[in-house]
Structure formats: C-alpha cells, structure tokens
KOLTI-530759 format. One record per residue (C-alpha): chain; x, y, z. Coordinates in nm, 4 decimals, padded with zeros to 6 digits. Layout:
   mol       east      north         up
     A          X          Y          Z
...
//
This chain:
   mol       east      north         up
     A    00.0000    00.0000    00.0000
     A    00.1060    00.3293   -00.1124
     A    00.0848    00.6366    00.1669
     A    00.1651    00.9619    00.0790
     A   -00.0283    01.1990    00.2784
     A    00.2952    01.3156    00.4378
     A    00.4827    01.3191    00.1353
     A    00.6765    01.6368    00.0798
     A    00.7475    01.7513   -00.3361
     A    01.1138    01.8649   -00.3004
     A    01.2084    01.9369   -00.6704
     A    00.9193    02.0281   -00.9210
     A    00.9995    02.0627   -01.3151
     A    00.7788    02.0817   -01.6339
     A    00.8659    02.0775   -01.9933
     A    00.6468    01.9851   -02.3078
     A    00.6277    01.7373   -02.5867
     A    00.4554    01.8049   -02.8868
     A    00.2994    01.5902   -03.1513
     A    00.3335    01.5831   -03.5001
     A    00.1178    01.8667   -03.6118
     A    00.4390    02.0735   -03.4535
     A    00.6749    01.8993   -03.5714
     A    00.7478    01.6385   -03.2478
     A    00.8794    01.9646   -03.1300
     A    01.0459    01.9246   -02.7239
     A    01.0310    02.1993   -02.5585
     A    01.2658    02.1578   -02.2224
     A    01.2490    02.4192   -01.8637
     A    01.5884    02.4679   -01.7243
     A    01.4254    02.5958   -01.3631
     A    01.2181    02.4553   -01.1338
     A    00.8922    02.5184   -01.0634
     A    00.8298    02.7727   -00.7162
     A    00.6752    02.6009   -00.4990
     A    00.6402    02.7839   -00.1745
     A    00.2538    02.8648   -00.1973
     A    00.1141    02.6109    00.0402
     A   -00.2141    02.6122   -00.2116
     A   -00.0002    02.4995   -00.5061
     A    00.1806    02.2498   -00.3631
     A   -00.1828    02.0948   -00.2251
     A   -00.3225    02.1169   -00.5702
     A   -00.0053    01.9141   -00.7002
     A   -00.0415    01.6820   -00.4573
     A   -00.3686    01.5914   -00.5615
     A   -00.3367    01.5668   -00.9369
     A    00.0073    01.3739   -00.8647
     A   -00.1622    01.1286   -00.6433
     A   -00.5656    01.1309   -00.6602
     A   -00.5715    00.8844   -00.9225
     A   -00.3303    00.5930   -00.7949
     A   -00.5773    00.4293   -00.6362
     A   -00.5362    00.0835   -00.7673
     A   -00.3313   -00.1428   -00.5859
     A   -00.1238   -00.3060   -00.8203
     A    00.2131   -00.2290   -00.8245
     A    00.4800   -00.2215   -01.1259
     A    00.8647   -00.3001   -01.1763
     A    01.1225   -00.2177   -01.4566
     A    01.2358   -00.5020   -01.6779
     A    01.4505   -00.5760   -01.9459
     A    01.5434   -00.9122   -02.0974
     A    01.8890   -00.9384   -02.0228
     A    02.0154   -00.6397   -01.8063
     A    01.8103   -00.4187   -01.6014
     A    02.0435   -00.1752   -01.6350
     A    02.0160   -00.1801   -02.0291
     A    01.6439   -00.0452   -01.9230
     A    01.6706    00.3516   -01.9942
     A    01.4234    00.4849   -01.7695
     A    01.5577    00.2618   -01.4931
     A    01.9052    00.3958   -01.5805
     A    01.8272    00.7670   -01.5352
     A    01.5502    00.7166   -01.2639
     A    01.8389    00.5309   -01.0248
     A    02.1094    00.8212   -01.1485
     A    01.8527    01.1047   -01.0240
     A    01.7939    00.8694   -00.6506
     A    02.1740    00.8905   -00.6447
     A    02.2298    01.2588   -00.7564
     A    01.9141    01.4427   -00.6449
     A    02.1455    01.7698   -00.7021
     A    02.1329    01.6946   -01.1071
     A    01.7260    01.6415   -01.0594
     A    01.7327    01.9171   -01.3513
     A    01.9591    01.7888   -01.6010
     A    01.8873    01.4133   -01.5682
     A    01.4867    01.5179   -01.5611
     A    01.5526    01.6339   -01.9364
     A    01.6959    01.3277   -02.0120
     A    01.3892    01.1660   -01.8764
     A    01.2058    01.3819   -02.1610
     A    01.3970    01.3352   -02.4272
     A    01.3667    00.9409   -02.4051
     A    01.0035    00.9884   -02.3661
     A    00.9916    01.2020   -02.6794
     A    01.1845    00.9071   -02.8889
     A    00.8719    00.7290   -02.8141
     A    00.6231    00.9816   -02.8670
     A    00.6764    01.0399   -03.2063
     A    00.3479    00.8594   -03.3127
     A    00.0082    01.0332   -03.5092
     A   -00.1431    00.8799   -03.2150
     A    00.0410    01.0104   -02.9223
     A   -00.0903    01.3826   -02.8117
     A    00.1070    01.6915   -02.7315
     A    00.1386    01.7339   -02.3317
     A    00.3728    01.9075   -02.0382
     A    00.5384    01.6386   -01.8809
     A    00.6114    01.7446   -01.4646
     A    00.8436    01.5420   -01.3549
     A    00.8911    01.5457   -00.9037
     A    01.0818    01.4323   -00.6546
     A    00.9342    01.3303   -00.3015
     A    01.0054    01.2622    00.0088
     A    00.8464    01.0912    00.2910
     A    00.6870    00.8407    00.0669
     A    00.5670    00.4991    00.2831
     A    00.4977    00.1771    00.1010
     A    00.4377   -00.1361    00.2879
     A    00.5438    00.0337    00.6362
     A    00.9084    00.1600    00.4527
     A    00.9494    00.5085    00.4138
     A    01.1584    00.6222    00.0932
     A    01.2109    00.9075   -00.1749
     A    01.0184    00.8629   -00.4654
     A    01.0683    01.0320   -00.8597
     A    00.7200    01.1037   -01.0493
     A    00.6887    01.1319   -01.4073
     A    00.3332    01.2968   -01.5242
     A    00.2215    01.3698   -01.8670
     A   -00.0916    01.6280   -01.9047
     A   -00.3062    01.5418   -02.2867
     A   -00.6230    01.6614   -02.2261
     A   -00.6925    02.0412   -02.1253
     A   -01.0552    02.1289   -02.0235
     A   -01.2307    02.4862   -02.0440
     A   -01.3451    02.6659   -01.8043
     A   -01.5201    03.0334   -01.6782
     A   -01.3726    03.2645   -01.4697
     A   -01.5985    03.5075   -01.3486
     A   -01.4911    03.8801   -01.2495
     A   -01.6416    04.0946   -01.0371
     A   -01.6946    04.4850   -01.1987
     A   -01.8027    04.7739   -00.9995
     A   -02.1222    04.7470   -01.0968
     A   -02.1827    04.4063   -01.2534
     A   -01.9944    04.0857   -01.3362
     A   -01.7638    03.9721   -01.6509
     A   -01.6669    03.6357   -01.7649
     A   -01.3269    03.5137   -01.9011
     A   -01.2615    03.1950   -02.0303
     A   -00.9425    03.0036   -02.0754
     A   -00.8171    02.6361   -02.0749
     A   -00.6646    02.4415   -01.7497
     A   -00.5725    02.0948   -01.6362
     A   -00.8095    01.8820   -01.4509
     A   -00.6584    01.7931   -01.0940
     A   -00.9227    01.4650   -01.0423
     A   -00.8207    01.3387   -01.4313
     A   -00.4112    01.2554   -01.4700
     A   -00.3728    01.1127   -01.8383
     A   -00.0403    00.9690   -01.7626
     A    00.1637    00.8692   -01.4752
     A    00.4345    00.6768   -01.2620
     A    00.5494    00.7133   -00.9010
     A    00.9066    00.5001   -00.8835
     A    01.0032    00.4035   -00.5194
     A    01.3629    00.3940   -00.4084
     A    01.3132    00.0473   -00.2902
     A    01.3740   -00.3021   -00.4182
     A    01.6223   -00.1298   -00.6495
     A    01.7949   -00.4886   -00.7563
     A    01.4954   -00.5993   -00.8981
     A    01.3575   -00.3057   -01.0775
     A    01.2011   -00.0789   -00.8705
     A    00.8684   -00.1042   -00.6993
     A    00.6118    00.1848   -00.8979
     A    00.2433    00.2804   -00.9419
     A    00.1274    00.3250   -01.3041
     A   -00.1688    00.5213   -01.4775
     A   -00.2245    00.5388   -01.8129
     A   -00.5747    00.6362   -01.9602
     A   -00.5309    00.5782   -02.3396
     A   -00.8076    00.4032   -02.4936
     A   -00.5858    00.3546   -02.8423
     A   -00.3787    00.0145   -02.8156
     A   -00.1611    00.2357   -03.0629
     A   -00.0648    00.4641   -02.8337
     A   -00.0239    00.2649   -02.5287
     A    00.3783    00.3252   -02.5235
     A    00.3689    00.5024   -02.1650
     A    00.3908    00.1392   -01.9727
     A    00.5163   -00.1092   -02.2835
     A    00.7968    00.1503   -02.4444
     A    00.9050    00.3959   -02.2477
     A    00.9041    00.2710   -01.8372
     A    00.9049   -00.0880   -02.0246
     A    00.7647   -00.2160   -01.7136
     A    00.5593   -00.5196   -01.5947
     A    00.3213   -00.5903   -01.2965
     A    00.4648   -00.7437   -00.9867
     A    00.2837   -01.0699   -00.9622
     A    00.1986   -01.0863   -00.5831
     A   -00.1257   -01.1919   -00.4022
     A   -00.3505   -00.8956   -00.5014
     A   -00.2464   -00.9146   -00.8399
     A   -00.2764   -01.3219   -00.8230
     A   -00.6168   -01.2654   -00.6210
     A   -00.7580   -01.0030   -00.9148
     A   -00.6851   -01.2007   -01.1703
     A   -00.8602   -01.5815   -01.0984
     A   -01.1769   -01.3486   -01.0034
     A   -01.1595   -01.1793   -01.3404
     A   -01.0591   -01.5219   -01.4937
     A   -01.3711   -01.6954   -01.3580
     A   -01.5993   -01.3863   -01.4670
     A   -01.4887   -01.4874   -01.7906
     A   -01.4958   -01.8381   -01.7946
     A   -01.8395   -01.8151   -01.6430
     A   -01.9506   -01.5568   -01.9712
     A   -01.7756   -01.7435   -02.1856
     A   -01.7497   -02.1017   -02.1192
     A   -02.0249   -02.2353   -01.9524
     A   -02.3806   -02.3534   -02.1170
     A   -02.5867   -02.0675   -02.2642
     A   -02.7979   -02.1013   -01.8704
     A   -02.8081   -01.7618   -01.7321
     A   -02.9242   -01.9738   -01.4026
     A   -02.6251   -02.1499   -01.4551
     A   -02.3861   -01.8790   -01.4839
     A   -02.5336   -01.6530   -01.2228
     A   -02.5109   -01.9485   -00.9719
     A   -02.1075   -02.0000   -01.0571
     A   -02.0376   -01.6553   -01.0042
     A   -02.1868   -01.6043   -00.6969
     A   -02.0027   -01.9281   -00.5686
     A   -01.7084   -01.7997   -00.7001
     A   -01.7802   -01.4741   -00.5309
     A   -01.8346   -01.6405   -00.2093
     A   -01.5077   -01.8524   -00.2063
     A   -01.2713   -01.5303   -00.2069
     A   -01.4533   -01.3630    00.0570
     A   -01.4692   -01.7089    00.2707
     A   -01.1469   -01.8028    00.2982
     A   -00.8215   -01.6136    00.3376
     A   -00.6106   -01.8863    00.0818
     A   -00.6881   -02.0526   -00.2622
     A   -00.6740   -02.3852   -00.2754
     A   -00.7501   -02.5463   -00.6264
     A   -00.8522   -02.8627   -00.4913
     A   -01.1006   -02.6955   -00.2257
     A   -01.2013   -02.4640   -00.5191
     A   -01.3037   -02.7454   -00.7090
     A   -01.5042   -02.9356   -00.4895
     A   -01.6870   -02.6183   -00.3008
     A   -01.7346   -02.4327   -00.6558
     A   -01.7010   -02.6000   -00.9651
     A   -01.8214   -02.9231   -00.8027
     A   -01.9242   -03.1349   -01.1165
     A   -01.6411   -03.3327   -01.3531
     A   -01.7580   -03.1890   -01.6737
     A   -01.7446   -02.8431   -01.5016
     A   -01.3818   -02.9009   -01.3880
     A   -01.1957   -03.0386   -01.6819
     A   -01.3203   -02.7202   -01.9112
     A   -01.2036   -02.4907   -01.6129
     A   -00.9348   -02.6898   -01.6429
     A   -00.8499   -02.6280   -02.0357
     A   -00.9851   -02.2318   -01.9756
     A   -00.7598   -02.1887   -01.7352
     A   -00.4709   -02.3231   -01.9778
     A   -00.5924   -02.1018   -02.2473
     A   -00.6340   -01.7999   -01.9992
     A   -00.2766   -01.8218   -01.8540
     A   -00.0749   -01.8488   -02.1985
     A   -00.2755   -01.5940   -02.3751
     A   -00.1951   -01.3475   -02.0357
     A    00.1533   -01.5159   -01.9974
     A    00.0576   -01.5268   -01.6797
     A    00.1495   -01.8902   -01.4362
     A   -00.0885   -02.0941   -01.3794
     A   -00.1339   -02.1283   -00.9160
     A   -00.2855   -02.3873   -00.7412
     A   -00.2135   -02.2082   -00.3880
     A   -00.2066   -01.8140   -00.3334
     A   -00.3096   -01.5836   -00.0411
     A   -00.6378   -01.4092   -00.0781
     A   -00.5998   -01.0891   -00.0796
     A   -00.9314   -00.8930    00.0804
     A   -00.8866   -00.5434   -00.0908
     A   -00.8713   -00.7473   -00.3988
     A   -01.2074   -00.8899   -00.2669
     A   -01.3327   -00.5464   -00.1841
     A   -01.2828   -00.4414   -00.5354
     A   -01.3956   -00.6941   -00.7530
     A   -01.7108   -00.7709   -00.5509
     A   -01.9645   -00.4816   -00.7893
     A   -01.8359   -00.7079   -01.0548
     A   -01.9409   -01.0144   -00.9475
     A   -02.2883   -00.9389   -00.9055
     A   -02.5222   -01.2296   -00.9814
     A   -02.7901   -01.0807   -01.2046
     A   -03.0812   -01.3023   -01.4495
     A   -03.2865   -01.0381   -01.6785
     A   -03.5762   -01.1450   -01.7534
     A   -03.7401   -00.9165   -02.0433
     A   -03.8004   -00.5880   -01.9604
     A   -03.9967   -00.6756   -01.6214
     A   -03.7715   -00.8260   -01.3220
     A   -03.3785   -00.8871   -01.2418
     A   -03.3555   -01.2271   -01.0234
     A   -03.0339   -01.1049   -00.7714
     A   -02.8921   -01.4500   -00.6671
     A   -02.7041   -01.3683   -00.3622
     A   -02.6546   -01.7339   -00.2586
     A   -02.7856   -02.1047   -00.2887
     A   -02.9119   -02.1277   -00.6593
     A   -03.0972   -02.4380   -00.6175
     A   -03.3628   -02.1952   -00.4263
     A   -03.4196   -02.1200   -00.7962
     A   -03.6149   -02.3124   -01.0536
     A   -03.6533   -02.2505   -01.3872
     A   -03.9590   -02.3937   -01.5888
     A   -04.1778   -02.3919   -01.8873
     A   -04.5971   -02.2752   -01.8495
     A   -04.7518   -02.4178   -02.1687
     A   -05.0236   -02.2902   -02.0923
     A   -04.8875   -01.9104   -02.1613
     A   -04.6171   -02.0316   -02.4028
     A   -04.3554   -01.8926   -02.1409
     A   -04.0258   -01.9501   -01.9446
     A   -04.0998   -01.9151   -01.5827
     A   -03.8686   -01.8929   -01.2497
     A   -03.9808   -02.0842   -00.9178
     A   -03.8543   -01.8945   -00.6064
     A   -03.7930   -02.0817   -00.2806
     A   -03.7628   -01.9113    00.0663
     A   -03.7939   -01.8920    00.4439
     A   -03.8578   -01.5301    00.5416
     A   -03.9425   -01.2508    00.3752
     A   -03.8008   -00.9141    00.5117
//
C-alpha cells in the first residue's frame, strides 16, 4: 500500500512534448517550478496522487540487463544525484519524446517530481514522479466589476483526471524498482507510456494473483459455460463467495466447493490453460487471498438473471432456491422462487 499523505514535493519541473502537427517539437524548462505557496503544492499533490488508487504495483524489466532499461538507468542516477534532478529530468524527456513520435500520441507538459516521505508497505523512501498532461478542459472565470460581473474563459488541467503517470520508489532497487502506473489511453496504438518507455511489468503478488482468478472466472463463467443464465449466475456467486470465505486458494477446495461437477472441472481446467498463456501469466494452485482485492472486484461479481423488460432475479446465494420452468399454458419460461422469510 502506497501512503503519501505526508509526502513532501522537493524538486518540481515541467517541460512539453509536442505531436506531429508541430513537428514532435520538445520543448525543455531549465528551472524549477516555485513552490512555496502552500495552495499549489496541495493542488499538485492531488493531481500527482488522486488517481493511484489501484493497488497493483509495477517493476522495470529488461530481458537481459536491467540496467540496459533507460528509464531505470536515469531514474536510479537522479535517486543517487538528487542535485542533477534538472539535467537528468531532461533526459527523462527526451527518451520519452523518442517514443512519442506517433500520429497517435498527443502533445502534453510532462512534470516530472521528486518526493520525500513516501511509505509503502510500512518503509518510508524518496520517490521520482513522471506525469504527462493530454487533455486540457475549459473553463469560466468570473470577475467581479463595480457594478456588474464579466466572464473570461481560458483552458486548465483537470486535478481529479491525470492522463499519464508513474510514481518510482527507491526500494527493491535490484529488482527493478517497486512503482504505481496510470495510463488512460483508450488507443492500443498509443499505449507506449507502460510497454515503451518505463518498459515495465506488474509485480505478480497476491492482489495481483487474487484479481486475476476473479476476473478469470468472470470470464470463464460468460464465456465457457452452457448458454444457462441460471447457470452462470449461480457460478459466479459461488465464485464470489469462495474469495470472501477463505483467506487462501486452494484449487482442490475450489473445485469441490465451486465447480463441483467433472464436466465443469476439466473445461475450467483447459480455460484456465488457455487464460494463462494468452496473459503469460502462471498458472497457481495455492495463493493468499488478498481482501482489498475482494473489496474491489465484488460490484463485478454481481449475480444478475434479466428477464425481459420486467424483473432482475439477484442470486445472492444457494441457486438451487431457484427453478426454472416452462408454463404451456402461456407459451412462457418461468422462475420458481424458494424461501424462508421474507423481510
């Protein structure tokens, strides 16, 4: 977990990247931002950090040397020389704008930070930001005349909307870092933030391993299992139920308390297969649950039959309380429901 509401900004630099309608132009500060208004450094704060609310963290790779990884290079040279934050920041910049030079990509001011006082996992440790503003929103100002009012308008930066970002952590250096990522590009083309220029990949521990069997059962239960919305709604409330349950996964207790029949098992069984290779992703048979995982994921996994245009069956738990039928009388599909109380 990430905790920076003590975090101090210590350094504070912007420059700009354009896109190709100027000419890829790169435009680069050599001073640092002012930051002793207590109101601006609040406002940064919050568009720095607002939107890092995910829990998943990040690490720089590289094939064969991490060291042959740029942005790791530069990032650990600015943790070891925070007196050339200004020159090594441009550096920064001008290996993001080798990868920027796309159709795609937009024209943005890149801020790039230095903290202190960051705390991750109970550690406290300096931390380098790099942020990248695309979108600019308009807005009124309104002025006050001596005997009326005027409006003004002019174009700003959201502080609740970051486009891009990374917070690196000067902490489990030897293996690349440990770092937050947002990126909120909707083109695949552009996506270069996370693959090209940080060149980065998720750290696989138990929240990530938790988030991803609850997304891969989601799917399998869209996806694989008999065209029976019963059916389906019943599997992913079990599913549901097992990660909130029980604090590890156990494939073999998964099996028998979820999937239950042999059919059901052996094409979880191939899905899961299919599911790992195509996310190059290992395939566990024993993780930790991790509850904010849980937390997240549970709106997902809501349990929902629609039935035309007149009712939504919520199954919240045993779906043989549930029967499905025909009336041929009416010509119509009919649900039976079974219960004790009635609140």
């Amino acid at each position: 977990m990430l905790n920076t509401e003590n975090t101090i900004i210590q350094q504070l630099i912007i420059h700009k990247i354009d896109n190709h309608i100027n000419d890829y132009n790169l435009f680069l500060s050599s001073a640092l931002v002012d930051l002793r208004e207590e109101i601006i450094r609040h406002l940064l704060k919050k568009y720095f950090f607002h939107s890092f609310k995910d829990e998943t963290f990040y690490q720089f790779e590289h094939d064969h040397d991490l060291n042959q990884n740029k942005a790791y290079k530069i990032i650990g040279e600015i943790f070891d020389n925070p007196s050339s934050f200004i020159e090594l920041s441009k550096n920064l910049v001008q290996l993001l704008h080798q990868y920027s030079q796309q159709p795609q990509i937009k024209a943005g001011e890149v801020y790039i930070a230095y903290f202190n006082d960051c705390v991750v996992d109970d550690e406290m440790c300096d931390a380098v930001g790099i942020f990248k503003s695309e979108t600019k929103e308009s807005y009124l100002k309104v002025k006050q005349q001596p005997q009326s009012f005027n409006l003004n308008n002019d174009e700003g930066v959201n502080i609740n909307k970051l486009d891009k970002g990374v917070i690196v952590l000067n902490t489990e250096r030897e293996h690349g870092f440990k770092m937050k990522v947002v990126d909120r590009t909707n083109n695949i083309e552009a996506k270069y933030w996370l693959n090209t220029f940080l060149k980065a990949k998720i750290i696989s521990d138990d929240y990530y391993h938790t988030q991803q069997y609850m997304h891969m059962c989601k799917d399998f239960a869209l996806e694989a299992l008999p065209d029976d919305k019963l059916e389906r709604a019943g599997f992913i409330n079990d599913s549901s139920q097992y990660f909130q349950e029980n604090q590890q996964f156990d494939k073999a207790s998964f099996q028998e308390k979820v999937l239950q029949k042999p059919e059901i098992i052996e094409a979880f069984e191939n899905y899961q297969e299919d599911y790992a290779a195509n996310n190059a992703q290992p395939s566990l048979e024993n993780f930790d649950i991790e509850p904010k995982a849980v937390k997240k994921l549970k709106p997902v996994f809501k349990s929902v039959i629609k039935l035309d245009k007149n009712f939504h069956i919520y199954v919240h738990g045993n779906k043989d309380m549930i029967k499905k039928g025909f009336d041929d009388a009416s010509g119509m599909h009919f649900y039976q429901l079974f219960y004790s109380d009635e609140d």
